[in-house]
Short mmCIF file of the C-alpha atoms (twelve columns), coordinates in Angstrom:
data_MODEL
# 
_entry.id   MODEL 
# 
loop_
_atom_site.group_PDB 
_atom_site.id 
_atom_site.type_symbol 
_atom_site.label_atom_id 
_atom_site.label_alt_id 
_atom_site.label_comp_id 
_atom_site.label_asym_id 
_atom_site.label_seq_id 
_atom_site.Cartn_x 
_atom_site.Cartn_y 
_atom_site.Cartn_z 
_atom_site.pdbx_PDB_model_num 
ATOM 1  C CA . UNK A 1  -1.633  177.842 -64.527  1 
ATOM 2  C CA . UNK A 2  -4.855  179.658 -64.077  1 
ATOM 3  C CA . UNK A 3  -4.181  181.705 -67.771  1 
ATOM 4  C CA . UNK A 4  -3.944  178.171 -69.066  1 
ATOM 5  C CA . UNK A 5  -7.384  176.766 -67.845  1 
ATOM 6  C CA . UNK A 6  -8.877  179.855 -68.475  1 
ATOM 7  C CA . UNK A 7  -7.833  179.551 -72.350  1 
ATOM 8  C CA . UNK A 8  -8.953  176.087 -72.344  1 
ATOM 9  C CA . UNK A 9  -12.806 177.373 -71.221  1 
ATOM 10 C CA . UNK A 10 -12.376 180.109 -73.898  1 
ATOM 11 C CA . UNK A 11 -11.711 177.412 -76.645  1 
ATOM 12 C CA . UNK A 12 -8.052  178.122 -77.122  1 
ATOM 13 C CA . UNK A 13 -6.516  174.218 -76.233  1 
ATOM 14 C CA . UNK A 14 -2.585  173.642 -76.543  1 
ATOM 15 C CA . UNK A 15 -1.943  170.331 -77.547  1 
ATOM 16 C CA . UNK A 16 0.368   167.540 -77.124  1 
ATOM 17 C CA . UNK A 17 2.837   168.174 -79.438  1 
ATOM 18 C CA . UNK A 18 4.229   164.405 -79.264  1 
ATOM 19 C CA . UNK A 19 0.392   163.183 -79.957  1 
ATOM 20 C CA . UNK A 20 -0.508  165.278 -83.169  1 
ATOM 21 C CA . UNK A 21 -1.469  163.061 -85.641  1 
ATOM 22 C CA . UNK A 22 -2.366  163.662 -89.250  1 
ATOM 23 C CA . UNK A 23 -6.273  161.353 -89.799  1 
ATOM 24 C CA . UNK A 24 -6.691  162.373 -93.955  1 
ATOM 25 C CA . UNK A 25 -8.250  165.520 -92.821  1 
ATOM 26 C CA . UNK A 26 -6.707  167.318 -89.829  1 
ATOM 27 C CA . UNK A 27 -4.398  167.176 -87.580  1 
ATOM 28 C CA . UNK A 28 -5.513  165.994 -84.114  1 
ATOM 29 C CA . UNK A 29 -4.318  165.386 -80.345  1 
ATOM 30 C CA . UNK A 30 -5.060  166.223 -77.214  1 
ATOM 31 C CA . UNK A 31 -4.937  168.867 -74.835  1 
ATOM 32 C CA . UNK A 32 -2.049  169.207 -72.315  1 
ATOM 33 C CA . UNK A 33 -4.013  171.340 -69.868  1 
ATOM 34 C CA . UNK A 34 -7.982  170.125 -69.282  1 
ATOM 35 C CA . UNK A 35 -7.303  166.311 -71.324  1 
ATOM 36 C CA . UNK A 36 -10.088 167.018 -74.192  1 
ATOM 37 C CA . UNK A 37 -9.515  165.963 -77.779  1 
ATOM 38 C CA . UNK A 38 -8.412  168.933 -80.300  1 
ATOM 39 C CA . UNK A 39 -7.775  169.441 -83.336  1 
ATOM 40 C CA . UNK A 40 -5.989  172.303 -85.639  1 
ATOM 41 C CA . UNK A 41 -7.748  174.942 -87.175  1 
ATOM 42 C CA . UNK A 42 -7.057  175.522 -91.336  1 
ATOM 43 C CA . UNK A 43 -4.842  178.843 -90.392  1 
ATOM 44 C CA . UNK A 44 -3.672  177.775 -87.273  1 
ATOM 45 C CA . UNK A 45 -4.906  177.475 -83.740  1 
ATOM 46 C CA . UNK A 46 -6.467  174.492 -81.997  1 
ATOM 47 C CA . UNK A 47 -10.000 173.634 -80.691  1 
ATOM 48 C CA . UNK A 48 -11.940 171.138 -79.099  1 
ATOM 49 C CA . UNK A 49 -12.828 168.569 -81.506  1 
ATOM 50 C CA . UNK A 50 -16.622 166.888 -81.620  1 
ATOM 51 C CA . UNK A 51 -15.792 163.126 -80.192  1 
ATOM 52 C CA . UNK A 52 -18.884 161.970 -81.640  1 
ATOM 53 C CA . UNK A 53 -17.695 163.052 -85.514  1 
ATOM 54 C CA . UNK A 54 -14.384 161.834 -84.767  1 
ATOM 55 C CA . UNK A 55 -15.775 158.140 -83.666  1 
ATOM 56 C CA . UNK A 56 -18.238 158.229 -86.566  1 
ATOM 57 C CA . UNK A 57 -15.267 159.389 -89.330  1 
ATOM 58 C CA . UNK A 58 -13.247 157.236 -88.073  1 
ATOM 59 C CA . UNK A 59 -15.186 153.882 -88.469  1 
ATOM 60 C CA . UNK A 60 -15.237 151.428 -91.476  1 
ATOM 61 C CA . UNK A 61 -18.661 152.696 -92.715  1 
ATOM 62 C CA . UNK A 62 -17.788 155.880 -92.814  1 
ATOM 63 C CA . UNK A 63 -14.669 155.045 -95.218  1 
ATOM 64 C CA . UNK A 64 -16.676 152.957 -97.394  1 
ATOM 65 C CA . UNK A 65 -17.941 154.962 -100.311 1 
# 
């Protein structure tokens, strides 16, 4: 329990493996342990993803070319 909290402060999330989802350019979900969004690094491992590029890439002006 602690190890896992302590990972999640150290930038090393595990995420909800029923969540992942595949957005065009990475696969994101969130974090079982501390809630935050993550996503998968290219080469494995998963971090806490920027909510504010995720809102912004994810809107219909930021689709439109």
């Amino acid at each position: 329990m602690i190890f896992g909290y302590l990972s999640c402060l150290l930038n090393r999330h595990k995420p909800s493996r029923r969540s992942v989802v595949w957005d065009s350019f990475r696969y994101t979900s969130h974090c079982v342990r501390c809630g935050k969004p993550v996503y998968r690094k290219q080469g494995g491992g998963w971090r806490e993803a920027d909510t504010k590029a995720l809102e912004h890439k994810g809107s219909p002006e930021a689709r439109q070319p």
